[in-house]
PDB file of N, CA, C and O in Angstrom:
ATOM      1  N   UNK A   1       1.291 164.107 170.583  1.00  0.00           N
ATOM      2  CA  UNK A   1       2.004 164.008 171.838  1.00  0.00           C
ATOM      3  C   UNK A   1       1.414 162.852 172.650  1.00  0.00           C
ATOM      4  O   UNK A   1       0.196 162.680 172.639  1.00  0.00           O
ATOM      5  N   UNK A   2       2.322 161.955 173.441  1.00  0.00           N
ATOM      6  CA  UNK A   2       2.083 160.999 174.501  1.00  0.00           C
ATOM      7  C   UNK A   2       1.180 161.064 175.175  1.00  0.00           C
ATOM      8  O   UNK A   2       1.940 160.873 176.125  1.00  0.00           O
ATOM      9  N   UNK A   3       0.168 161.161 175.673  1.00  0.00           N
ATOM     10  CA  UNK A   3      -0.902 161.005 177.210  1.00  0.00           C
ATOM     11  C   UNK A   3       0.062 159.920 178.292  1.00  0.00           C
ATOM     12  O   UNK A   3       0.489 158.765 178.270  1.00  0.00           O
ATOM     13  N   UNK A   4       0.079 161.173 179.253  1.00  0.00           N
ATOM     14  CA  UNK A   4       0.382 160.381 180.626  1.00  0.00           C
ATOM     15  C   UNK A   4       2.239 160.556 180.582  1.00  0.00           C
ATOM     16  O   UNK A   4       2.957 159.953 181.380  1.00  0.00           O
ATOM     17  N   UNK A   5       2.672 161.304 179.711  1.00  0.00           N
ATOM     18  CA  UNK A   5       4.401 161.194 180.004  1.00  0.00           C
ATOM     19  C   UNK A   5       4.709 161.928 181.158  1.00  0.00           C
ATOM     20  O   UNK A   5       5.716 161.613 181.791  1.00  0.00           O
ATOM     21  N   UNK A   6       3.828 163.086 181.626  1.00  0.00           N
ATOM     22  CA  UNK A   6       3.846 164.133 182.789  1.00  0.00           C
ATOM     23  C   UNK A   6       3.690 163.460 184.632  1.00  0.00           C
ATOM     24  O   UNK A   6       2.538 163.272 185.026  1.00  0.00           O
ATOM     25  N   UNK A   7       4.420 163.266 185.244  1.00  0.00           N
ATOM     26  CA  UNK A   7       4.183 162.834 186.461  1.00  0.00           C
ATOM     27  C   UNK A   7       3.346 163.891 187.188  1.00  0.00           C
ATOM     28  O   UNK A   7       3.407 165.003 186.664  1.00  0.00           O
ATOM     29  N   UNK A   8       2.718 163.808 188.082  1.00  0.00           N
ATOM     30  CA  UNK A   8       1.606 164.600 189.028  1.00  0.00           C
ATOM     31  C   UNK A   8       2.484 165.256 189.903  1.00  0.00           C
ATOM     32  O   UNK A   8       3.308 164.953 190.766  1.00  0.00           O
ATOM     33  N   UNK A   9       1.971 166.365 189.325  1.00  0.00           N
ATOM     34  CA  UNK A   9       2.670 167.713 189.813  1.00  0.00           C
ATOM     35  C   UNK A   9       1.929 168.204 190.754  1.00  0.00           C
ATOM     36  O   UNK A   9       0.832 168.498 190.279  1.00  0.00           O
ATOM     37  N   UNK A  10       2.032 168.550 192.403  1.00  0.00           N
ATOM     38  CA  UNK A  10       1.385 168.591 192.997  1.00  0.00           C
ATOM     39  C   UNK A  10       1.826 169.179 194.465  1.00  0.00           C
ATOM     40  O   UNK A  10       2.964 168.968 194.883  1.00  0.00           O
ATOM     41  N   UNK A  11       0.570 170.160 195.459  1.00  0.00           N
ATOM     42  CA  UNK A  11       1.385 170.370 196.426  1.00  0.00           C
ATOM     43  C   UNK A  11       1.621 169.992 197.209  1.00  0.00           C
ATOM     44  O   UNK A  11       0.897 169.022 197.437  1.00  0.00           O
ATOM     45  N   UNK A  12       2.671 170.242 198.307  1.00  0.00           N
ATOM     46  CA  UNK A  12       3.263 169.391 199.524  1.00  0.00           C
ATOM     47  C   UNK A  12       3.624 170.557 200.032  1.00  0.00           C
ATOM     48  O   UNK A  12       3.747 171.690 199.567  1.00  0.00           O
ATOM     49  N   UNK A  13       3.877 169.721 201.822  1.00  0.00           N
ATOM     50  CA  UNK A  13       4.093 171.150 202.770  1.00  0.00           C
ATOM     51  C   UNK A  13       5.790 170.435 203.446  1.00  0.00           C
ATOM     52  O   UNK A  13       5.788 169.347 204.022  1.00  0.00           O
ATOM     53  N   UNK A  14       7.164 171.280 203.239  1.00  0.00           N
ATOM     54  CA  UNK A  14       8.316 171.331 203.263  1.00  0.00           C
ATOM     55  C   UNK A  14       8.346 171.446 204.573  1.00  0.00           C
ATOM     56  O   UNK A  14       7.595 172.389 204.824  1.00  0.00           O
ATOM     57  N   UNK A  15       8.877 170.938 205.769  1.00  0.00           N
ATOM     58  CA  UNK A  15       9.046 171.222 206.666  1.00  0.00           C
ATOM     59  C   UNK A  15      10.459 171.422 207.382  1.00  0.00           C
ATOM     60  O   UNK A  15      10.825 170.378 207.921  1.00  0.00           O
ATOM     61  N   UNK A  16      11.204 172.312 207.506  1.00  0.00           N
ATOM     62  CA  UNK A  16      12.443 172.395 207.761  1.00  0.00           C
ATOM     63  C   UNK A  16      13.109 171.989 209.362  1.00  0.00           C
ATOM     64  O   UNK A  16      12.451 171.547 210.304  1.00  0.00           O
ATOM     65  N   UNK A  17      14.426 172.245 209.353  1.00  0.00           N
ATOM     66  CA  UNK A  17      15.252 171.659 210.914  1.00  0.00           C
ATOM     67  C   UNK A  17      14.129 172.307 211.795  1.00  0.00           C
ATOM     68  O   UNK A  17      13.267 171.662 212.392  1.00  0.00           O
ATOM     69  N   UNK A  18      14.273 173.831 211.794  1.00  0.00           N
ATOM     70  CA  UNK A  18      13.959 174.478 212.638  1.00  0.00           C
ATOM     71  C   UNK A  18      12.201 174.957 212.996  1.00  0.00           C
ATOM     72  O   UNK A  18      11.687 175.975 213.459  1.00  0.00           O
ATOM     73  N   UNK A  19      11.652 173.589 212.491  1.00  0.00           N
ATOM     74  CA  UNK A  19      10.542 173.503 212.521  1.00  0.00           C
ATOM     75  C   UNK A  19       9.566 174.548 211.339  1.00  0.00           C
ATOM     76  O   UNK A  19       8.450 174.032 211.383  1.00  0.00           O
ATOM     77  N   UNK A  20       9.513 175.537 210.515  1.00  0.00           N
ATOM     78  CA  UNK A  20       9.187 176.413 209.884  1.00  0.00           C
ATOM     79  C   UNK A  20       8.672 175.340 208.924  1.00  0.00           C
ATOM     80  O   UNK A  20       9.148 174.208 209.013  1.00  0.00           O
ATOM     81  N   UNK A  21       7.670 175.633 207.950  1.00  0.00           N
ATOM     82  CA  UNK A  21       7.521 175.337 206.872  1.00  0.00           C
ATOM     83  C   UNK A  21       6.488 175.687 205.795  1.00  0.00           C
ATOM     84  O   UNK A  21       5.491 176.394 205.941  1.00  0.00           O
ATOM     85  N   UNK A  22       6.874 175.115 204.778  1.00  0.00           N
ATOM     86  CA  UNK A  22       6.120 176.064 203.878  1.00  0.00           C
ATOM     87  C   UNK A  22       5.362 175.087 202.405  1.00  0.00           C
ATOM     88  O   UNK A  22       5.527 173.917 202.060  1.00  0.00           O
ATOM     89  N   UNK A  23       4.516 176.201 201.824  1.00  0.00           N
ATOM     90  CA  UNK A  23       3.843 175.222 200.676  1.00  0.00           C
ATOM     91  C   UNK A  23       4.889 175.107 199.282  1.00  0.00           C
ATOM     92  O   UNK A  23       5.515 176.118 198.962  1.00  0.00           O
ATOM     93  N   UNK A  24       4.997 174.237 198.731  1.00  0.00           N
ATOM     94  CA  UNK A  24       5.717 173.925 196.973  1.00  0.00           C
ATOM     95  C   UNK A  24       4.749 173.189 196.566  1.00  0.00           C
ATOM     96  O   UNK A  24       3.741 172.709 197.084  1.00  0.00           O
ATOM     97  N   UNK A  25       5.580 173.175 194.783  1.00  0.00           N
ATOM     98  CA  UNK A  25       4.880 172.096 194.339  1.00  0.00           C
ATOM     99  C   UNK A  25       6.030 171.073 193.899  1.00  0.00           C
ATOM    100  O   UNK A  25       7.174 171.341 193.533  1.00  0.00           O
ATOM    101  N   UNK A  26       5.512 170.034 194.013  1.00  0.00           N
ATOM    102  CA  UNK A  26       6.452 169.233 193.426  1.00  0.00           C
ATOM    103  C   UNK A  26       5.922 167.670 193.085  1.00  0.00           C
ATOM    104  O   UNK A  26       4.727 167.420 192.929  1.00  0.00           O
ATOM    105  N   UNK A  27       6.851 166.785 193.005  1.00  0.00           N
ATOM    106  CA  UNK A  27       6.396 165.413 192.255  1.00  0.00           C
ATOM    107  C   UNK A  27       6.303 164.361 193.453  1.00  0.00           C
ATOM    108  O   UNK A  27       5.680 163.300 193.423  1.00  0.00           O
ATOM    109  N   UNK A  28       6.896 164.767 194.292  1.00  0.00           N
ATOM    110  CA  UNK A  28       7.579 163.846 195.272  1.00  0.00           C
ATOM    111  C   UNK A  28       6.069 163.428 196.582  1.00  0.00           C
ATOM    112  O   UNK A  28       5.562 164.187 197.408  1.00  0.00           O
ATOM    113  N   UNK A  29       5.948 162.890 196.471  1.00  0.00           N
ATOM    114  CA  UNK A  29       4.537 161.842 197.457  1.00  0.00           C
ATOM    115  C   UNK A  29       3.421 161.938 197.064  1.00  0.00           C
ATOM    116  O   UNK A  29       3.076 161.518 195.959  1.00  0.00           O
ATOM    117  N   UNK A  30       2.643 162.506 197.890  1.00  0.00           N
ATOM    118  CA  UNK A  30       1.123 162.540 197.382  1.00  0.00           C
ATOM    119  C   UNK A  30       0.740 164.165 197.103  1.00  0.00           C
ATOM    120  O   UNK A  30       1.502 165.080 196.790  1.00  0.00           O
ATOM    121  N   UNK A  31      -0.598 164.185 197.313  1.00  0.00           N
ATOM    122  CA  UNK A  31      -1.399 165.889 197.774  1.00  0.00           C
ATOM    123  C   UNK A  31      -1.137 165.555 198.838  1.00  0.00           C
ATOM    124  O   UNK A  31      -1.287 164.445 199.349  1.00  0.00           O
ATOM    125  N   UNK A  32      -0.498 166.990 199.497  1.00  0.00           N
ATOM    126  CA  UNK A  32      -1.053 166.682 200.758  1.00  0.00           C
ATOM    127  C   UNK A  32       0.569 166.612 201.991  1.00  0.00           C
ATOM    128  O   UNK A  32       0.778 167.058 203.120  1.00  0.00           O
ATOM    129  N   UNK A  33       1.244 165.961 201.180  1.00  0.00           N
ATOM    130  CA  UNK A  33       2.169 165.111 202.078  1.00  0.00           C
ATOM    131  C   UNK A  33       2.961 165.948 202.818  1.00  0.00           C
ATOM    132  O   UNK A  33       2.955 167.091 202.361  1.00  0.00           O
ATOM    133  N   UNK A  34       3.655 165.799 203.816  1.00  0.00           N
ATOM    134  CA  UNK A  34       4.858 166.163 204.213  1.00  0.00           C
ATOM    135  C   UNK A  34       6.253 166.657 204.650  1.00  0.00           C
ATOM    136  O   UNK A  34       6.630 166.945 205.786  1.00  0.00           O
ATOM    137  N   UNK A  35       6.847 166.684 203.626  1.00  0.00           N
ATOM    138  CA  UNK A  35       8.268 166.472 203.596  1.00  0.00           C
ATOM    139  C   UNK A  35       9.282 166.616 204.365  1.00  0.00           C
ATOM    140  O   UNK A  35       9.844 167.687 204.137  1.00  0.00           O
ATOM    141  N   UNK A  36       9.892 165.851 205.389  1.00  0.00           N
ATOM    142  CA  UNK A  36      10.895 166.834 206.449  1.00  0.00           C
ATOM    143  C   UNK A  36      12.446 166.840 206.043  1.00  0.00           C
ATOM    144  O   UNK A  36      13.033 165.924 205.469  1.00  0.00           O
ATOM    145  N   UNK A  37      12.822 167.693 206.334  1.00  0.00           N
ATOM    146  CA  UNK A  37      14.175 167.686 205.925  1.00  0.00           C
ATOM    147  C   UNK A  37      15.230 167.358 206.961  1.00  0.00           C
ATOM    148  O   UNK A  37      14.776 167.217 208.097  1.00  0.00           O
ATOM    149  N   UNK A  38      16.167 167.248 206.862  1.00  0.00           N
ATOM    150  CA  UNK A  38      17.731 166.673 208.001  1.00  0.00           C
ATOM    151  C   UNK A  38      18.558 168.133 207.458  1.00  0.00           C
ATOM    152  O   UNK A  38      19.329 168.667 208.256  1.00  0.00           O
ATOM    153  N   UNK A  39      18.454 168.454 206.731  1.00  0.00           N
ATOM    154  CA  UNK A  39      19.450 169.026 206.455  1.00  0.00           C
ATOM    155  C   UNK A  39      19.079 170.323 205.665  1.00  0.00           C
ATOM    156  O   UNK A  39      18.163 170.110 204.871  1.00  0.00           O
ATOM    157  N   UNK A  40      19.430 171.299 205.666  1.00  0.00           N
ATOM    158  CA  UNK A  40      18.462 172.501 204.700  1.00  0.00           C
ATOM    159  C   UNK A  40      19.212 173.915 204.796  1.00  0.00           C
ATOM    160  O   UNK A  40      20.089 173.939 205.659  1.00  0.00           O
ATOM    161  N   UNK A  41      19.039 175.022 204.113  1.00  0.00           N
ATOM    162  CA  UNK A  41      20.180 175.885 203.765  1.00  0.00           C
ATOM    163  C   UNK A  41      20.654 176.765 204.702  1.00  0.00           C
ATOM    164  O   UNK A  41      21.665 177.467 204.693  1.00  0.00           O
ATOM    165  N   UNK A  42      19.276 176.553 205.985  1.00  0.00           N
ATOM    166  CA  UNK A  42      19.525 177.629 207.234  1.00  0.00           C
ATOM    167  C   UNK A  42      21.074 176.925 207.688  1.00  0.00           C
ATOM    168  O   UNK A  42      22.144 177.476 207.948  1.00  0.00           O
ATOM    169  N   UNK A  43      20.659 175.384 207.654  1.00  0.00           N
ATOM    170  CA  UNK A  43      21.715 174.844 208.939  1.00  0.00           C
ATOM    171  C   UNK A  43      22.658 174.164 208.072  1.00  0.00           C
ATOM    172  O   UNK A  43      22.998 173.317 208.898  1.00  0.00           O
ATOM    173  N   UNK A  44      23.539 173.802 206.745  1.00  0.00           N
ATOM    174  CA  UNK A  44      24.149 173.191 206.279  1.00  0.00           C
ATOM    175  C   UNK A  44      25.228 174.446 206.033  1.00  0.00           C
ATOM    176  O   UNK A  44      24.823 175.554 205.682  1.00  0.00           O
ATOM    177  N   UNK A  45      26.636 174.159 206.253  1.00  0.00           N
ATOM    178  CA  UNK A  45      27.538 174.998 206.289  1.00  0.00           C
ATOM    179  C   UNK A  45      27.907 175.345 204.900  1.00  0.00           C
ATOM    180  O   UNK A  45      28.720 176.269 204.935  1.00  0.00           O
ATOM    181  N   UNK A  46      27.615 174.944 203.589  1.00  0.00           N
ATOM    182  CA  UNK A  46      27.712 175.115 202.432  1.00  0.00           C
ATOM    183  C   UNK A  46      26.837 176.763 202.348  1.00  0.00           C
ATOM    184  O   UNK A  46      26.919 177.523 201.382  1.00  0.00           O
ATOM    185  N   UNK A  47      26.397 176.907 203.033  1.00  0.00           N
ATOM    186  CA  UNK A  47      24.876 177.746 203.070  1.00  0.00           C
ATOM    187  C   UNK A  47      25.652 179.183 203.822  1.00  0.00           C
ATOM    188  O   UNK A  47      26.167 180.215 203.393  1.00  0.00           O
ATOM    189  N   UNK A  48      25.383 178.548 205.238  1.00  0.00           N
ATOM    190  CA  UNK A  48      26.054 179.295 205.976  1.00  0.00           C
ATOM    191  C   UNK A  48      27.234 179.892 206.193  1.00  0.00           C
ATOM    192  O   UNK A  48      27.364 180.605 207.188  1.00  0.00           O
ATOM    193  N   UNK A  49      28.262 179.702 205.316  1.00  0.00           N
ATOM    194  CA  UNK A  49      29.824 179.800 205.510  1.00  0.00           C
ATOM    195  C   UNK A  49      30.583 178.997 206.539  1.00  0.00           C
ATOM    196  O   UNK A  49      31.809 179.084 206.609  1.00  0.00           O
ATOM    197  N   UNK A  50      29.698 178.016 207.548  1.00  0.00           N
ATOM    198  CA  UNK A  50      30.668 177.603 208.288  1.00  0.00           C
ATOM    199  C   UNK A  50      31.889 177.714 209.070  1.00  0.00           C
ATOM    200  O   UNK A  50      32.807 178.253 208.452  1.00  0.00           O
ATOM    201  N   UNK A  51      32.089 177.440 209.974  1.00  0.00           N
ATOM    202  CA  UNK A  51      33.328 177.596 210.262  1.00  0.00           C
ATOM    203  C   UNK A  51      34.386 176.127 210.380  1.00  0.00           C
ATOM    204  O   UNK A  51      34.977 175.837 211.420  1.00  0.00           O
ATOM    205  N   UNK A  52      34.477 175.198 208.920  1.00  0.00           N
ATOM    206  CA  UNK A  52      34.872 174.458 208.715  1.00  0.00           C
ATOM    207  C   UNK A  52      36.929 174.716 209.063  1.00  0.00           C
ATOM    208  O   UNK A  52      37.507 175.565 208.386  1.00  0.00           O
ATOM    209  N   UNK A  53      37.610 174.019 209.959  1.00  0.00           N
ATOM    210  CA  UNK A  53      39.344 174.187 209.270  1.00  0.00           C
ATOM    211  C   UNK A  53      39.445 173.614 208.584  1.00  0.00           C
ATOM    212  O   UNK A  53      38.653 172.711 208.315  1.00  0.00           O
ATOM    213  N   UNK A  54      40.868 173.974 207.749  1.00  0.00           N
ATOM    214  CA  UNK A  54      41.805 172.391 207.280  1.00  0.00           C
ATOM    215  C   UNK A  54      42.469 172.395 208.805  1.00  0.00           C
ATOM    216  O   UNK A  54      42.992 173.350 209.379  1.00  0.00           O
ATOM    217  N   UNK A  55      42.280 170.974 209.307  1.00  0.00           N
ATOM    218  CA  UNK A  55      43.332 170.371 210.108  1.00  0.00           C
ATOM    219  C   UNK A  55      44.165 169.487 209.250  1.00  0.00           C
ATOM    220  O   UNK A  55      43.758 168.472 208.685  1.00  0.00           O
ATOM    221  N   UNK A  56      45.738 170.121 209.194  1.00  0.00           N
ATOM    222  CA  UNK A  56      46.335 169.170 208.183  1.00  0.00           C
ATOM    223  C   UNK A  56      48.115 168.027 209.324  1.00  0.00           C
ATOM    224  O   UNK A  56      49.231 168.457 209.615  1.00  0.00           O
ATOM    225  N   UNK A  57      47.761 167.243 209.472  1.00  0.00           N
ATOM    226  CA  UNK A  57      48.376 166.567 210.569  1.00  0.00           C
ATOM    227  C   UNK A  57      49.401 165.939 210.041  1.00  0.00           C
ATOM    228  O   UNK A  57      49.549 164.770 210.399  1.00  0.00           O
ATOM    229  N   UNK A  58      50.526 166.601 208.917  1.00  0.00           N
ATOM    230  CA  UNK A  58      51.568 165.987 207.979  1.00  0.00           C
ATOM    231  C   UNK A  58      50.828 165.362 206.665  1.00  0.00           C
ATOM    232  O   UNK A  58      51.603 164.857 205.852  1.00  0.00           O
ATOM    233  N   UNK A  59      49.625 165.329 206.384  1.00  0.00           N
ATOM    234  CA  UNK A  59      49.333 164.774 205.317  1.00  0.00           C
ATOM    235  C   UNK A  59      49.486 165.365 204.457  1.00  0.00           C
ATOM    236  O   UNK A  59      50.478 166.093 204.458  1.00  0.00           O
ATOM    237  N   UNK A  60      48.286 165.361 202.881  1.00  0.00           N
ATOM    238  CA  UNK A  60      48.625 165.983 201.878  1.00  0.00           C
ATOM    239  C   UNK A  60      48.816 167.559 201.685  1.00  0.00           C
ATOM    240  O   UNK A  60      49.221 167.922 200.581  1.00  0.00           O
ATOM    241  N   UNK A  61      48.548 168.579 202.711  1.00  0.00           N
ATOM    242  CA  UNK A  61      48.799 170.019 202.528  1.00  0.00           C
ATOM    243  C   UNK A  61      50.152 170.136 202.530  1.00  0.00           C
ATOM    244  O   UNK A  61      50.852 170.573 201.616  1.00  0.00           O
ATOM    245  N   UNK A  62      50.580 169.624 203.866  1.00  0.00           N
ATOM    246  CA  UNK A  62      51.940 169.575 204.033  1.00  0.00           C
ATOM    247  C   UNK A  62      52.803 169.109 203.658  1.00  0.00           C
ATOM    248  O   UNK A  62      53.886 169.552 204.041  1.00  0.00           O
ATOM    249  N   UNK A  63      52.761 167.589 202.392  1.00  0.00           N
ATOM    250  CA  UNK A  63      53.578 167.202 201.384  1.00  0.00           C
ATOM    251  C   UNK A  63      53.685 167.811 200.443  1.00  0.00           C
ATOM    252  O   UNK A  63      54.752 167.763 199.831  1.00  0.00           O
ATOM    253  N   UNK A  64      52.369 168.793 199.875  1.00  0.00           N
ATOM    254  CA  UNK A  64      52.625 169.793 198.903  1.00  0.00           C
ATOM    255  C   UNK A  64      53.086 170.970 199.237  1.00  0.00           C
ATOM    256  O   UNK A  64      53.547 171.645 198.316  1.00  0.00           O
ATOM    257  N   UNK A  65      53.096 171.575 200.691  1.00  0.00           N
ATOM    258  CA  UNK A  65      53.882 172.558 200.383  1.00  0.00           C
ATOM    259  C   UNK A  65      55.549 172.472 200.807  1.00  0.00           C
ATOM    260  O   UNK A  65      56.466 173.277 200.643  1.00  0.00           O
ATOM    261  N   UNK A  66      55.498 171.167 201.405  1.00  0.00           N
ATOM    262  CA  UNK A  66      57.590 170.474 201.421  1.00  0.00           C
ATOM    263  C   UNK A  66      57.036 170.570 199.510  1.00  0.00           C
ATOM    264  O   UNK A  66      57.026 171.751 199.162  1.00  0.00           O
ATOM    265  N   UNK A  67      56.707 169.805 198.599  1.00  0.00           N
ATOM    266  CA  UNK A  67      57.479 169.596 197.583  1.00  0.00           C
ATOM    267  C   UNK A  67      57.407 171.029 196.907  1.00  0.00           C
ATOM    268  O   UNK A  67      58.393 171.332 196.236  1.00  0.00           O
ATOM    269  N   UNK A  68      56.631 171.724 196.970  1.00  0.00           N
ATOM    270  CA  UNK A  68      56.531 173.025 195.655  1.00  0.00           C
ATOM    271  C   UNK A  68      57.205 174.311 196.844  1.00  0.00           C
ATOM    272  O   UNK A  68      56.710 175.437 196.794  1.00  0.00           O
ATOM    273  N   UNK A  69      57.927 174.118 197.494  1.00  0.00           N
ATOM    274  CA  UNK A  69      58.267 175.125 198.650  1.00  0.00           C
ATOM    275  C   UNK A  69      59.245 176.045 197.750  1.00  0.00           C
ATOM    276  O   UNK A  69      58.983 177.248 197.778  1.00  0.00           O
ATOM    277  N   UNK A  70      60.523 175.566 196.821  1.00  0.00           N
ATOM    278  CA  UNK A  70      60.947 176.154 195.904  1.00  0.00           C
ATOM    279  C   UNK A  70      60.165 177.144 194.696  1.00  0.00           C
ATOM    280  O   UNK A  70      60.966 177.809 194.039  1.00  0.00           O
ATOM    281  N   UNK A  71      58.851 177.302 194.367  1.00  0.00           N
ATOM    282  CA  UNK A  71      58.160 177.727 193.540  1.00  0.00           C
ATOM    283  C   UNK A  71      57.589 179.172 194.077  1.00  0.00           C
ATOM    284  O   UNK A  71      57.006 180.061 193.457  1.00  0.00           O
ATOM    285  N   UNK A  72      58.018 179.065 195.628  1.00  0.00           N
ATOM    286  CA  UNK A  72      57.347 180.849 195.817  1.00  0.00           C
ATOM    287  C   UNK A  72      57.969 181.681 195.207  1.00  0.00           C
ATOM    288  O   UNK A  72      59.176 181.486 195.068  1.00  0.00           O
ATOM    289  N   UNK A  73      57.362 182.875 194.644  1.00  0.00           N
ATOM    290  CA  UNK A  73      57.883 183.943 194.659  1.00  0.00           C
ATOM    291  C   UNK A  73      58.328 184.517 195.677  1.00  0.00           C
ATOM    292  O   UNK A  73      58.171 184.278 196.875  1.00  0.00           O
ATOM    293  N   UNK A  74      59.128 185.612 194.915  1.00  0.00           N
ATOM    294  CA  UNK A  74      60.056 186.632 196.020  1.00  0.00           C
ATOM    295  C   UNK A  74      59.299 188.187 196.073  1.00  0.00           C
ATOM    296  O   UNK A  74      59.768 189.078 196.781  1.00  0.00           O
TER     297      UNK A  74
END
């Protein structure tokens, strides 16, 4: 086997939006380092369920349901 194919696996301190953070390990900086995040699972609506709409203003929702409007069931 190779010597040296393994990058330095190592810990770092995660620091999240809401200030909290915690120990991992990982590859990413030094011992020791860092990491802050922008974005993370408390506060990203993928996470949270969001309360994302469709706002659809005649565009594509509403061209598909003018063209397939014949296809509902009864």
């Amino acid at each position: 086997m190779k010597q040296d194919t393994h990058p330095d696996y190592h810990f770092i301190t995660v620091k999240m939006t809401d200030g909290t953070t915690y120990q991992t390990r990982s590859t990413w900086g030094k011992e020791g380092a860092t990491l802050t995040l922008d974005i993370d699972p408390k506060t990203h609506p993928a996470w949270t369920g969001g309360n994302q709409q469709l706002l659809d203003r005649g565009g594509r929702v509403s061209r598909f349901n003018a063209k397939f409007a014949g296809f509902v069931k009864s």
